[in-house]
PyMOL Python script that loads the backbone (N, CA, C, O; Angstrom):
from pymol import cmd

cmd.read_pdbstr("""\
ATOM      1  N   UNK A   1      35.960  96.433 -14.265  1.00  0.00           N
ATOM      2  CA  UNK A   1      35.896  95.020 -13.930  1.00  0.00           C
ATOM      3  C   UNK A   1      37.098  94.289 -14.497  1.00  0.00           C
ATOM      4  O   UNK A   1      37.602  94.442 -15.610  1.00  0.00           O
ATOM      5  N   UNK A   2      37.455  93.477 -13.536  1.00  0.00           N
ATOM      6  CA  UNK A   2      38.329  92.592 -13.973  1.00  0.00           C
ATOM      7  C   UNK A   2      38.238  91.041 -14.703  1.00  0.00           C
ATOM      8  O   UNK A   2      37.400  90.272 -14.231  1.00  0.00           O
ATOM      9  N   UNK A   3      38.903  90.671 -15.599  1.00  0.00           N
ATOM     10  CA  UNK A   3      38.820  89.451 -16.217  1.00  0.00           C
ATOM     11  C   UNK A   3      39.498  87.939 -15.203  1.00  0.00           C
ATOM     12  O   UNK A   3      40.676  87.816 -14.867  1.00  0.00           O
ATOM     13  N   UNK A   4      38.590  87.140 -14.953  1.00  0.00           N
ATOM     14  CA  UNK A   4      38.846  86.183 -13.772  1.00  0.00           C
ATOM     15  C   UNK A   4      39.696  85.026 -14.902  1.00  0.00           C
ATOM     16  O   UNK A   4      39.161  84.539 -15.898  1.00  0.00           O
ATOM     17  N   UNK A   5      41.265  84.730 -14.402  1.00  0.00           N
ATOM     18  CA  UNK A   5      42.182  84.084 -14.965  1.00  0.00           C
ATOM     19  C   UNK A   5      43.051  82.786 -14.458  1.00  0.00           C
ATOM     20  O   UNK A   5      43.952  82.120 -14.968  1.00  0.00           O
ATOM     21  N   UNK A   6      42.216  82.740 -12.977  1.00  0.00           N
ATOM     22  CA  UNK A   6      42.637  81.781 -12.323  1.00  0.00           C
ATOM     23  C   UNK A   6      41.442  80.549 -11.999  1.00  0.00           C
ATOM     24  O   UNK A   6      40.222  80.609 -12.152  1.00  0.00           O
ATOM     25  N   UNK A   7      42.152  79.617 -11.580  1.00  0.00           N
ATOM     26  CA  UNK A   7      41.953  77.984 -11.632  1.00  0.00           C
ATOM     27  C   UNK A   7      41.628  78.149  -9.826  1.00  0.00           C
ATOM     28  O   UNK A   7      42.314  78.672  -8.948  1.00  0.00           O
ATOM     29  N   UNK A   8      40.228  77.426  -9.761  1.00  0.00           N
ATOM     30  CA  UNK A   8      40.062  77.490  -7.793  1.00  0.00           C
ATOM     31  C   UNK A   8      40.342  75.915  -7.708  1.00  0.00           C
ATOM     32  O   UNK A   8      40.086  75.025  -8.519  1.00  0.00           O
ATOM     33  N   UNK A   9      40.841  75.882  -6.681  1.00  0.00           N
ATOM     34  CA  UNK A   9      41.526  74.686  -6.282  1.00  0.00           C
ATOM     35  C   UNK A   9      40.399  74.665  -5.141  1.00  0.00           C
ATOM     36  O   UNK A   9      40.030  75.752  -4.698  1.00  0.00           O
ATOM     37  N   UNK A  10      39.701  73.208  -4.527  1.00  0.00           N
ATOM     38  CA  UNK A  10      38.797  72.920  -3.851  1.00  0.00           C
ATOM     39  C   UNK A  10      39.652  71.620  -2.937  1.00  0.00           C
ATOM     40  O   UNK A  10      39.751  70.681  -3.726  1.00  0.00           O
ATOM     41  N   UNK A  11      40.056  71.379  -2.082  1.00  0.00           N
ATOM     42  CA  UNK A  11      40.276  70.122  -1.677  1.00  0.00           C
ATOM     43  C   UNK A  11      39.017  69.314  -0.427  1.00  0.00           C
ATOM     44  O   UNK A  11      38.626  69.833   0.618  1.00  0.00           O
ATOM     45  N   UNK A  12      38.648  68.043  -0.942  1.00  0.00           N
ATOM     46  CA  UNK A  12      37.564  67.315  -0.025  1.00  0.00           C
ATOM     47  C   UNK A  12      37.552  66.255   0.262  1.00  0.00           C
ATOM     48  O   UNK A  12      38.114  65.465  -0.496  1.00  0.00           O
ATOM     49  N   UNK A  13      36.870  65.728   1.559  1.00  0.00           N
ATOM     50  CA  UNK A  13      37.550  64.699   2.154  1.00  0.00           C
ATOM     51  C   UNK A  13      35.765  64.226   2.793  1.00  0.00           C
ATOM     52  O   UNK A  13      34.771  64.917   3.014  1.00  0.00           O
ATOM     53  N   UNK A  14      35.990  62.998   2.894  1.00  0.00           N
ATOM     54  CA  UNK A  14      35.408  62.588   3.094  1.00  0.00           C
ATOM     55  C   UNK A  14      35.214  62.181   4.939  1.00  0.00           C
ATOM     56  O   UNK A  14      36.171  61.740   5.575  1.00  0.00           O
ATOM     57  N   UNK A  15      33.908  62.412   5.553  1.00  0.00           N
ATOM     58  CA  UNK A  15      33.791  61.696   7.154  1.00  0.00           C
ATOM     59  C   UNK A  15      32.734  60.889   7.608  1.00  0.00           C
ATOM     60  O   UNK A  15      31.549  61.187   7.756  1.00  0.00           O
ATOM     61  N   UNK A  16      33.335  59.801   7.817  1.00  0.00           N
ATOM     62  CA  UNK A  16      32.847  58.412   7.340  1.00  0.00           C
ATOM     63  C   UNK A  16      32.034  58.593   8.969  1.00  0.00           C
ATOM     64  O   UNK A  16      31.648  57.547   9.492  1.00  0.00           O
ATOM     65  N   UNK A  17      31.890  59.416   9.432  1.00  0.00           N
ATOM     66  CA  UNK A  17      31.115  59.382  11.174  1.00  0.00           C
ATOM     67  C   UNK A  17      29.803  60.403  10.432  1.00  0.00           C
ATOM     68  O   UNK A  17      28.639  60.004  10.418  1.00  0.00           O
ATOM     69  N   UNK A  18      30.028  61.131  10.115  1.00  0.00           N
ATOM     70  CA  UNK A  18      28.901  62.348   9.779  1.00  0.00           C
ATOM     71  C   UNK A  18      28.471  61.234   8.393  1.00  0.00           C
ATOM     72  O   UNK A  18      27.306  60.842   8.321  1.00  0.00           O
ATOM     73  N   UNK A  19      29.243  60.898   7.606  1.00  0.00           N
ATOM     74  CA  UNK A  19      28.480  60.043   6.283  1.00  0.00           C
ATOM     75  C   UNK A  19      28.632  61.291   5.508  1.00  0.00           C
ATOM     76  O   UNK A  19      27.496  61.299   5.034  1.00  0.00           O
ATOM     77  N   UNK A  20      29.046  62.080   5.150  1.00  0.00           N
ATOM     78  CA  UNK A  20      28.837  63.635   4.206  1.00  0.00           C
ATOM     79  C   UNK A  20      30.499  63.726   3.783  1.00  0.00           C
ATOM     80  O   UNK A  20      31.314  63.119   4.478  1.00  0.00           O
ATOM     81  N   UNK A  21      30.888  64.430   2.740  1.00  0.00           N
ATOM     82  CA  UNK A  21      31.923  64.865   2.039  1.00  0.00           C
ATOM     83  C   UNK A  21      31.849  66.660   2.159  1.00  0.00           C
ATOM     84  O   UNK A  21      31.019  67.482   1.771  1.00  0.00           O
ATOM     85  N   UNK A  22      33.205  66.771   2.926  1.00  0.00           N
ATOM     86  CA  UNK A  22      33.473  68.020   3.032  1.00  0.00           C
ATOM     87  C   UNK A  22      34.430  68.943   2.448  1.00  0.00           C
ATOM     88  O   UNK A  22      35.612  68.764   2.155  1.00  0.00           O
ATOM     89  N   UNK A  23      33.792  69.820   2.352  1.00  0.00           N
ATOM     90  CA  UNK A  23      35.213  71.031   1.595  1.00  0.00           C
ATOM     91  C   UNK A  23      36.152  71.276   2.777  1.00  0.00           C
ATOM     92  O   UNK A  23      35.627  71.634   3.832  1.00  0.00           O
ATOM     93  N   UNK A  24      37.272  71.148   2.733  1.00  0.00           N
ATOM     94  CA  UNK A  24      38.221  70.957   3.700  1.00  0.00           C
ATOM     95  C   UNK A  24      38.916  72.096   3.792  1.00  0.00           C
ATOM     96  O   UNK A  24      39.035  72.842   4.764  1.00  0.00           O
ATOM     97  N   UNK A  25      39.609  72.228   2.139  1.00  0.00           N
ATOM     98  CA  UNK A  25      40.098  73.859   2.299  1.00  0.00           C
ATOM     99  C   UNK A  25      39.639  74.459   0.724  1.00  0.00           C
ATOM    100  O   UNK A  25      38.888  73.840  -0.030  1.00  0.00           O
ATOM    101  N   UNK A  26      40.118  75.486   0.483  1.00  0.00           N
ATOM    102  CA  UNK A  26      39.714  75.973  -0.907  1.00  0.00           C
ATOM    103  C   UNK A  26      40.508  77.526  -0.980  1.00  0.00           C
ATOM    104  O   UNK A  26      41.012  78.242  -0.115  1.00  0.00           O
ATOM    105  N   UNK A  27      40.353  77.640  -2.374  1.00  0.00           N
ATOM    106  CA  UNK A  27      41.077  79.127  -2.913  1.00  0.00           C
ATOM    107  C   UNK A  27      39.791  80.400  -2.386  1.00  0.00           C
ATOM    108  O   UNK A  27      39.991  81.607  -2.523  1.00  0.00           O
ATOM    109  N   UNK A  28      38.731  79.918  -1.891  1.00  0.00           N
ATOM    110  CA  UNK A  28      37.847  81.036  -1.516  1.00  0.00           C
ATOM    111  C   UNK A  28      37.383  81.153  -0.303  1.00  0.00           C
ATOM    112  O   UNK A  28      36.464  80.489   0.178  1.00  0.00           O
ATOM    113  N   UNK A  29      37.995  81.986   0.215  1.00  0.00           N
ATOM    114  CA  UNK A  29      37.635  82.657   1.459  1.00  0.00           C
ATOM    115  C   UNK A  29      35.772  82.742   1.805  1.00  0.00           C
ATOM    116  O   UNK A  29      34.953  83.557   1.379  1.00  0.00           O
ATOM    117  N   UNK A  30      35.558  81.423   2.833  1.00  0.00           N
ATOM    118  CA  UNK A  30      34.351  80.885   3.360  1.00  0.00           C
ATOM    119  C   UNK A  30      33.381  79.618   3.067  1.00  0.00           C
ATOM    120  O   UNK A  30      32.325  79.158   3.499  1.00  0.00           O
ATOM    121  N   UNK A  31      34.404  79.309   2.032  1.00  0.00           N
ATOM    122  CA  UNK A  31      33.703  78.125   1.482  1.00  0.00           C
ATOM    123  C   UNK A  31      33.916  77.112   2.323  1.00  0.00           C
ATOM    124  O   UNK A  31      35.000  76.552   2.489  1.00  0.00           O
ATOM    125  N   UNK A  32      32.498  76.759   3.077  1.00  0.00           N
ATOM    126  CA  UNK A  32      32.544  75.462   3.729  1.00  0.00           C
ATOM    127  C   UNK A  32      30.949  75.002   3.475  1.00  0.00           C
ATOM    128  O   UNK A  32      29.898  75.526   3.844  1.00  0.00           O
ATOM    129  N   UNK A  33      31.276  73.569   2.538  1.00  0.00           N
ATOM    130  CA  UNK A  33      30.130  73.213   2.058  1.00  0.00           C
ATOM    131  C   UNK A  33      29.970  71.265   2.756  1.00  0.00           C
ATOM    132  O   UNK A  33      30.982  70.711   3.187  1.00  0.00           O
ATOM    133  N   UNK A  34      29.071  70.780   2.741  1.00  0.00           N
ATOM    134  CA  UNK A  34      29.245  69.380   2.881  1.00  0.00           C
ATOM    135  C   UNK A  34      27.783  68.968   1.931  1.00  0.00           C
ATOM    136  O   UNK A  34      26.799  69.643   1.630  1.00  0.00           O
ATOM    137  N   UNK A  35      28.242  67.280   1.582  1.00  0.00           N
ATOM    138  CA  UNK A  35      27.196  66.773   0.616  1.00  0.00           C
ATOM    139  C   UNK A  35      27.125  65.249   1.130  1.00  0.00           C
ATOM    140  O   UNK A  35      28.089  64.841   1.779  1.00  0.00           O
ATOM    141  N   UNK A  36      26.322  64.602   0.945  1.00  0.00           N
ATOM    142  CA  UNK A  36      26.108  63.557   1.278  1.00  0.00           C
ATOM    143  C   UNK A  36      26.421  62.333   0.047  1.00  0.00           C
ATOM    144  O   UNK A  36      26.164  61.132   0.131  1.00  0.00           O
ATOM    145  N   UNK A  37      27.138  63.167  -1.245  1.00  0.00           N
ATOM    146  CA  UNK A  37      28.135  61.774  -1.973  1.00  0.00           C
ATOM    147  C   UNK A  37      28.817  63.192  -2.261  1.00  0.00           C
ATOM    148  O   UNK A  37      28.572  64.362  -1.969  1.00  0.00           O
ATOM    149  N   UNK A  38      29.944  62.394  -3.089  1.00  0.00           N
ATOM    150  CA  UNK A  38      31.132  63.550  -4.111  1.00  0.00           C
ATOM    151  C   UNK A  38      30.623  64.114  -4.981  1.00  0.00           C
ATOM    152  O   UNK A  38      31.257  65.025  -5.512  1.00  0.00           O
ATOM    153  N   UNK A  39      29.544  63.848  -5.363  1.00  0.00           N
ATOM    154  CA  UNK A  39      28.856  64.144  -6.760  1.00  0.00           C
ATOM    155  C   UNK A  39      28.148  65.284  -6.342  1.00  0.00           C
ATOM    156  O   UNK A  39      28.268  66.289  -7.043  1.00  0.00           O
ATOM    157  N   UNK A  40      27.527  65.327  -5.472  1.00  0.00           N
ATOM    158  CA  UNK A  40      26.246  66.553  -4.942  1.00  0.00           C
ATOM    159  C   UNK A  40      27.262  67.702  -4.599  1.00  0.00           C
ATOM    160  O   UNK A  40      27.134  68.868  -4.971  1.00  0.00           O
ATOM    161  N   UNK A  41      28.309  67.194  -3.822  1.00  0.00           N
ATOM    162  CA  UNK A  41      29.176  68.293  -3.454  1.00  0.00           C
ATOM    163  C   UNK A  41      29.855  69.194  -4.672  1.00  0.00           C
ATOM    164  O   UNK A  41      29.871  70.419  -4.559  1.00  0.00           O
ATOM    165  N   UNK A  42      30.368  68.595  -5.743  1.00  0.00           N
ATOM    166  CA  UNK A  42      30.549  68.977  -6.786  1.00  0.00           C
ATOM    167  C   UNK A  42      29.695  69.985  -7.611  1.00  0.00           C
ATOM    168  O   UNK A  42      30.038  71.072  -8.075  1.00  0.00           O
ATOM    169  N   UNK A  43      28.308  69.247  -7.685  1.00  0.00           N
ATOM    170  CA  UNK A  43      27.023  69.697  -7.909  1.00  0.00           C
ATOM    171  C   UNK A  43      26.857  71.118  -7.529  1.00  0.00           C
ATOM    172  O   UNK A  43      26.424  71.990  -8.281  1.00  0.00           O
ATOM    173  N   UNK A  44      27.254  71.290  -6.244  1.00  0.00           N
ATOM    174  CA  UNK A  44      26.974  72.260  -5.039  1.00  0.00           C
ATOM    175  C   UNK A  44      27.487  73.741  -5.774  1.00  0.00           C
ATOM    176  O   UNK A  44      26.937  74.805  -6.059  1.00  0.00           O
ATOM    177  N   UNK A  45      29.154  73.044  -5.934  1.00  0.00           N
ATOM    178  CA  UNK A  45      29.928  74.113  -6.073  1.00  0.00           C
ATOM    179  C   UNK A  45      30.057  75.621  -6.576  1.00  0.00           C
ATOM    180  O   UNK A  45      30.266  76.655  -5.940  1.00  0.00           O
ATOM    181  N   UNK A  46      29.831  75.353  -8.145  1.00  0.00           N
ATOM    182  CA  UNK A  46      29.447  76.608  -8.672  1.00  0.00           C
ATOM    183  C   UNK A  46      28.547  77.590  -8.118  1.00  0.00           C
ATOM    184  O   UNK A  46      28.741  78.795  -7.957  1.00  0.00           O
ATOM    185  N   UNK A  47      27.575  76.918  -7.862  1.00  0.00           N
ATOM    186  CA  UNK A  47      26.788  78.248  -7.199  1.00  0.00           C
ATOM    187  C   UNK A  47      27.672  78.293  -5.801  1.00  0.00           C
ATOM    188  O   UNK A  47      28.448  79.235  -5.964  1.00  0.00           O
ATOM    189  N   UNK A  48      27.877  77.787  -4.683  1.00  0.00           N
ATOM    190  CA  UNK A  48      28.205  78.801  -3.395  1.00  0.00           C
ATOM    191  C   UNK A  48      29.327  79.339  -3.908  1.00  0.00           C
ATOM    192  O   UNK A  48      29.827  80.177  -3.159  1.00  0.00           O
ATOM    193  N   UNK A  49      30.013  79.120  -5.115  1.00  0.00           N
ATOM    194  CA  UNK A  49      31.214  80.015  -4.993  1.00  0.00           C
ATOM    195  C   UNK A  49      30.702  80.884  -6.079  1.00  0.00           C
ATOM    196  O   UNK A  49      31.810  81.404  -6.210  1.00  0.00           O
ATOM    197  N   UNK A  50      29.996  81.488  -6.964  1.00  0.00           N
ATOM    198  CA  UNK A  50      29.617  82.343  -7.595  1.00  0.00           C
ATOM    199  C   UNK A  50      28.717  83.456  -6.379  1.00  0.00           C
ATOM    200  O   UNK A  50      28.667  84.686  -6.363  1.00  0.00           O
ATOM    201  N   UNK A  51      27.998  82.306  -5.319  1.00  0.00           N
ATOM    202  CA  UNK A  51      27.390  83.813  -4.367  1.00  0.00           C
ATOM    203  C   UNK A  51      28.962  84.355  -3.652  1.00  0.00           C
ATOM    204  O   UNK A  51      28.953  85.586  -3.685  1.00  0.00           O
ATOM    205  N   UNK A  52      30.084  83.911  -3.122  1.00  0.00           N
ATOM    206  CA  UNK A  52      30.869  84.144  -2.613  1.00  0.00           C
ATOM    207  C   UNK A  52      31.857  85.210  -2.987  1.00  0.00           C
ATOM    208  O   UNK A  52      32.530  86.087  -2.446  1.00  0.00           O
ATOM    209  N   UNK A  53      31.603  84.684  -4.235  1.00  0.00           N
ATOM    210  CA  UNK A  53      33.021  85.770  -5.176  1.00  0.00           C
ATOM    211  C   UNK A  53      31.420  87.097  -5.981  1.00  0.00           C
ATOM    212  O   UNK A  53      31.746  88.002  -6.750  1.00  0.00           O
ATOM    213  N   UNK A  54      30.240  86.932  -5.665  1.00  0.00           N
ATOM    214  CA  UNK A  54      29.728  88.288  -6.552  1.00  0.00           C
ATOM    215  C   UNK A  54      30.341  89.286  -6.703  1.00  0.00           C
ATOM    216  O   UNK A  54      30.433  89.939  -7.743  1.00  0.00           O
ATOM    217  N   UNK A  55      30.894  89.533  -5.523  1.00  0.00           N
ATOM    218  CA  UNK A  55      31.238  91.409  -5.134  1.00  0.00           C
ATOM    219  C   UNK A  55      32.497  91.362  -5.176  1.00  0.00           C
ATOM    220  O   UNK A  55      33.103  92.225  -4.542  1.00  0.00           O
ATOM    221  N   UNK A  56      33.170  90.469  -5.838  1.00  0.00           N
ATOM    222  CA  UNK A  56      34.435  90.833  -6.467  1.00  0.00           C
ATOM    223  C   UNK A  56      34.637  91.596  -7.539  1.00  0.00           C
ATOM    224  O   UNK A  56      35.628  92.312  -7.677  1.00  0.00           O
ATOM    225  N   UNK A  57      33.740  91.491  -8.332  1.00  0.00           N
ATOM    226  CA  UNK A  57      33.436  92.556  -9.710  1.00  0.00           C
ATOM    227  C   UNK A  57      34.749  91.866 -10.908  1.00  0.00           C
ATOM    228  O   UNK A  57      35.335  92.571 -11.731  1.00  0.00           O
ATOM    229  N   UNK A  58      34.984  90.315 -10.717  1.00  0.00           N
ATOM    230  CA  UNK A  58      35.372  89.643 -11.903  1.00  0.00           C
ATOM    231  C   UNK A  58      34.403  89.219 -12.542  1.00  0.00           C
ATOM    232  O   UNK A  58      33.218  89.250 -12.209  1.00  0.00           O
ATOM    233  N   UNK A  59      35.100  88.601 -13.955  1.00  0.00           N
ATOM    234  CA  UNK A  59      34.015  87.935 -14.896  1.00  0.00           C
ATOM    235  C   UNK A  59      34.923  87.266 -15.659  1.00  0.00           C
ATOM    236  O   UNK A  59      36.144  87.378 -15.765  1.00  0.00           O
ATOM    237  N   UNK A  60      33.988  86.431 -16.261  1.00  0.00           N
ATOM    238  CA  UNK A  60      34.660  84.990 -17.454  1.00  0.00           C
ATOM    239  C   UNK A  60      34.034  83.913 -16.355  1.00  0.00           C
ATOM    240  O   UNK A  60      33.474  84.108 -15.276  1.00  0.00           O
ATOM    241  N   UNK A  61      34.427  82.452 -17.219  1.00  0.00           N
ATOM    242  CA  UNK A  61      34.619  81.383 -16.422  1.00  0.00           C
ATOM    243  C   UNK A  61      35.958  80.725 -15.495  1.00  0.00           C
ATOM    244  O   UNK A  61      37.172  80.599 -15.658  1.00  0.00           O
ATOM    245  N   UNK A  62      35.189  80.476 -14.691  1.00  0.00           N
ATOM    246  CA  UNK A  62      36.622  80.266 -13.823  1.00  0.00           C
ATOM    247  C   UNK A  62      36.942  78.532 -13.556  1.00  0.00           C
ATOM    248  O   UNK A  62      36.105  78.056 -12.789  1.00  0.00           O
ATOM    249  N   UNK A  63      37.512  77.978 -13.823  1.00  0.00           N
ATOM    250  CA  UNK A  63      38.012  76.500 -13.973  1.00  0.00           C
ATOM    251  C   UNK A  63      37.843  76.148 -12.489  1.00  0.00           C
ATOM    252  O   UNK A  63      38.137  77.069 -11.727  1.00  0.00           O
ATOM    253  N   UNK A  64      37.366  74.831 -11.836  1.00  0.00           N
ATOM    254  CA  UNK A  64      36.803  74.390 -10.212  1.00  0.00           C
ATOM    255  C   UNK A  64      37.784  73.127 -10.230  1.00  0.00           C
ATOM    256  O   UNK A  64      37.404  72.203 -10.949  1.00  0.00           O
ATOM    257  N   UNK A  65      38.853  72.970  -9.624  1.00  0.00           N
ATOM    258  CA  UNK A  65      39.416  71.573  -9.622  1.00  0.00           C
ATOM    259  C   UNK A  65      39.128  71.194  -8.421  1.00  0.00           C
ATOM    260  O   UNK A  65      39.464  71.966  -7.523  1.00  0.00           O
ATOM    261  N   UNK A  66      38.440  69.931  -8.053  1.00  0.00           N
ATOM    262  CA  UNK A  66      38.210  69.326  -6.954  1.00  0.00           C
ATOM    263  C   UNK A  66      39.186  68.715  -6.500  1.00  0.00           C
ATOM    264  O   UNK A  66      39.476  68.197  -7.579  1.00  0.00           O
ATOM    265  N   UNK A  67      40.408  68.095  -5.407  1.00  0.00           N
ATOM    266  CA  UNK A  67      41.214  67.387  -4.932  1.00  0.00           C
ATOM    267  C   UNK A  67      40.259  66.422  -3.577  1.00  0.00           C
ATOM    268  O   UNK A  67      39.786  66.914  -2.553  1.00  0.00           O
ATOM    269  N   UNK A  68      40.203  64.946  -4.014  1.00  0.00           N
ATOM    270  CA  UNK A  68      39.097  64.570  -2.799  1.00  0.00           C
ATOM    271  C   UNK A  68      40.084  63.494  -2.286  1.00  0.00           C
ATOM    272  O   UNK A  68      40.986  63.176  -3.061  1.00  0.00           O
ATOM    273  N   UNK A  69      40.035  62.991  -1.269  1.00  0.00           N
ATOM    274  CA  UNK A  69      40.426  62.415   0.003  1.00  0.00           C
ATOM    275  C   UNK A  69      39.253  61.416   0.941  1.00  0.00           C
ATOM    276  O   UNK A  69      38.443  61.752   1.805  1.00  0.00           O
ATOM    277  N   UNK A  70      39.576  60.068   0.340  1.00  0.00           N
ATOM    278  CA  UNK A  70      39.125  59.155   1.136  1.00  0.00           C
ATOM    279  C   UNK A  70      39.802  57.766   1.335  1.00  0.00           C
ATOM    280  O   UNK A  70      40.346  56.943   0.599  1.00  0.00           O
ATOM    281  N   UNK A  71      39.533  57.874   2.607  1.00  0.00           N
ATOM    282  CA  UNK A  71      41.124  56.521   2.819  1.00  0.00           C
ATOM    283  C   UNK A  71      39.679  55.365   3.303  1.00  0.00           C
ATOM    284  O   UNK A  71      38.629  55.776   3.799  1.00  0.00           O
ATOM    285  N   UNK A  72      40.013  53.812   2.982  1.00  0.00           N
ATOM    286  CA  UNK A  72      39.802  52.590   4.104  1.00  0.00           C
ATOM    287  C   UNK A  72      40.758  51.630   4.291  1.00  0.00           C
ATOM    288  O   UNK A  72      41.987  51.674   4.236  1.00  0.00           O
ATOM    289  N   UNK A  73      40.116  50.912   4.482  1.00  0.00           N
ATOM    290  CA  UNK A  73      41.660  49.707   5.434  1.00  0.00           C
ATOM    291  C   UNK A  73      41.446  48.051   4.346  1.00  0.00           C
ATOM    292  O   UNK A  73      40.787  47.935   3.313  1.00  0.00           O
ATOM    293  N   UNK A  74      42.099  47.205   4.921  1.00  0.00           N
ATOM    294  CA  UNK A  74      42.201  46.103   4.066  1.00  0.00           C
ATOM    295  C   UNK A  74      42.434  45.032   5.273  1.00  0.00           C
ATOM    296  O   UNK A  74      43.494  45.312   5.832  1.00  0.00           O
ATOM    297  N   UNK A  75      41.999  44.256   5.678  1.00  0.00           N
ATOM    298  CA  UNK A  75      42.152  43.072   7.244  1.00  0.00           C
ATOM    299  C   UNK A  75      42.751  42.349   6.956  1.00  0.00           C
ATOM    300  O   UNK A  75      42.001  41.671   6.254  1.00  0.00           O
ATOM    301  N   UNK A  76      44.087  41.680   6.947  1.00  0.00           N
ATOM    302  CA  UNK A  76      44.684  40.703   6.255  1.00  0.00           C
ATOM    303  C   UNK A  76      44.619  39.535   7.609  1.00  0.00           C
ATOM    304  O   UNK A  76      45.096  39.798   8.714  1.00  0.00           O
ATOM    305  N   UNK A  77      44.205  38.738   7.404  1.00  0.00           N
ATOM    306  CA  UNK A  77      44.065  37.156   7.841  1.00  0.00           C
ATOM    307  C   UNK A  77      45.615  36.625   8.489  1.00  0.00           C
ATOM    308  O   UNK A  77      46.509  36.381   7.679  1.00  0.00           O
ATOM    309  N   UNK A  78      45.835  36.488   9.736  1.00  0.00           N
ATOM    310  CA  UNK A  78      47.020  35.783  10.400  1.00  0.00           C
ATOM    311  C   UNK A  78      47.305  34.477  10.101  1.00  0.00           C
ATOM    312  O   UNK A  78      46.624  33.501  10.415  1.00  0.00           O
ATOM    313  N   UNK A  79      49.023  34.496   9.068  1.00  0.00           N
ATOM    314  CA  UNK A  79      49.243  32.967   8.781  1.00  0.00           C
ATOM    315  C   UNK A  79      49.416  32.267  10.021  1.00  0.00           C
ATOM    316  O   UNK A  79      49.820  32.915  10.986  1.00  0.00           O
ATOM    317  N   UNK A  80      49.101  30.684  10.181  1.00  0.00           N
ATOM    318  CA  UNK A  80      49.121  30.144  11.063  1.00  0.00           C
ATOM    319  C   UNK A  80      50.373  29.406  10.886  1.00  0.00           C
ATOM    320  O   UNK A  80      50.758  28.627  11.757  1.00  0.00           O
TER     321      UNK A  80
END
""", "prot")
cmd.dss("prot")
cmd.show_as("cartoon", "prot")
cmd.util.cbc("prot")
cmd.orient("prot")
């Protein structure tokens, strides 16, 4: 077995039509998760990526950095 030494990078974005926060891309091959705030999704994480990576046959803790993505707008008022 190998000793797990790397940092998973998660990036998520938010879709303001579905209302849910999605994993967009990530360092693990299948991870596509959605949550209904940032927090649950976060929440989520460790476990689908501990079932994902089992049968890799690493071990230790592995560091989860989330990168999240949500844009809105601002209406600015026409001077007269």
């Amino acid at each position: 077995m190998q000793t797990m030494t790397r940092m998973i990078l998660v990036k998520a974005i938010y879709d303001p039509e579905a209302g849910v926060w999605l994993s967009e891309s990530s360092d693990v091959h299948g991870l596509r998760i959605e949550a209904p705030t940032f927090e649950a999704l976060v929440e989520r994480l460790p476990g689908v990526i501990e079932d994902l990576l089992a049968d890799d046959g690493e071990t230790g803790d592995i560091p989860i950095e989330v990168v999240a993505h949500r844009s809105t707008r601002v209406r600015l008022g026409i001077a007269a």
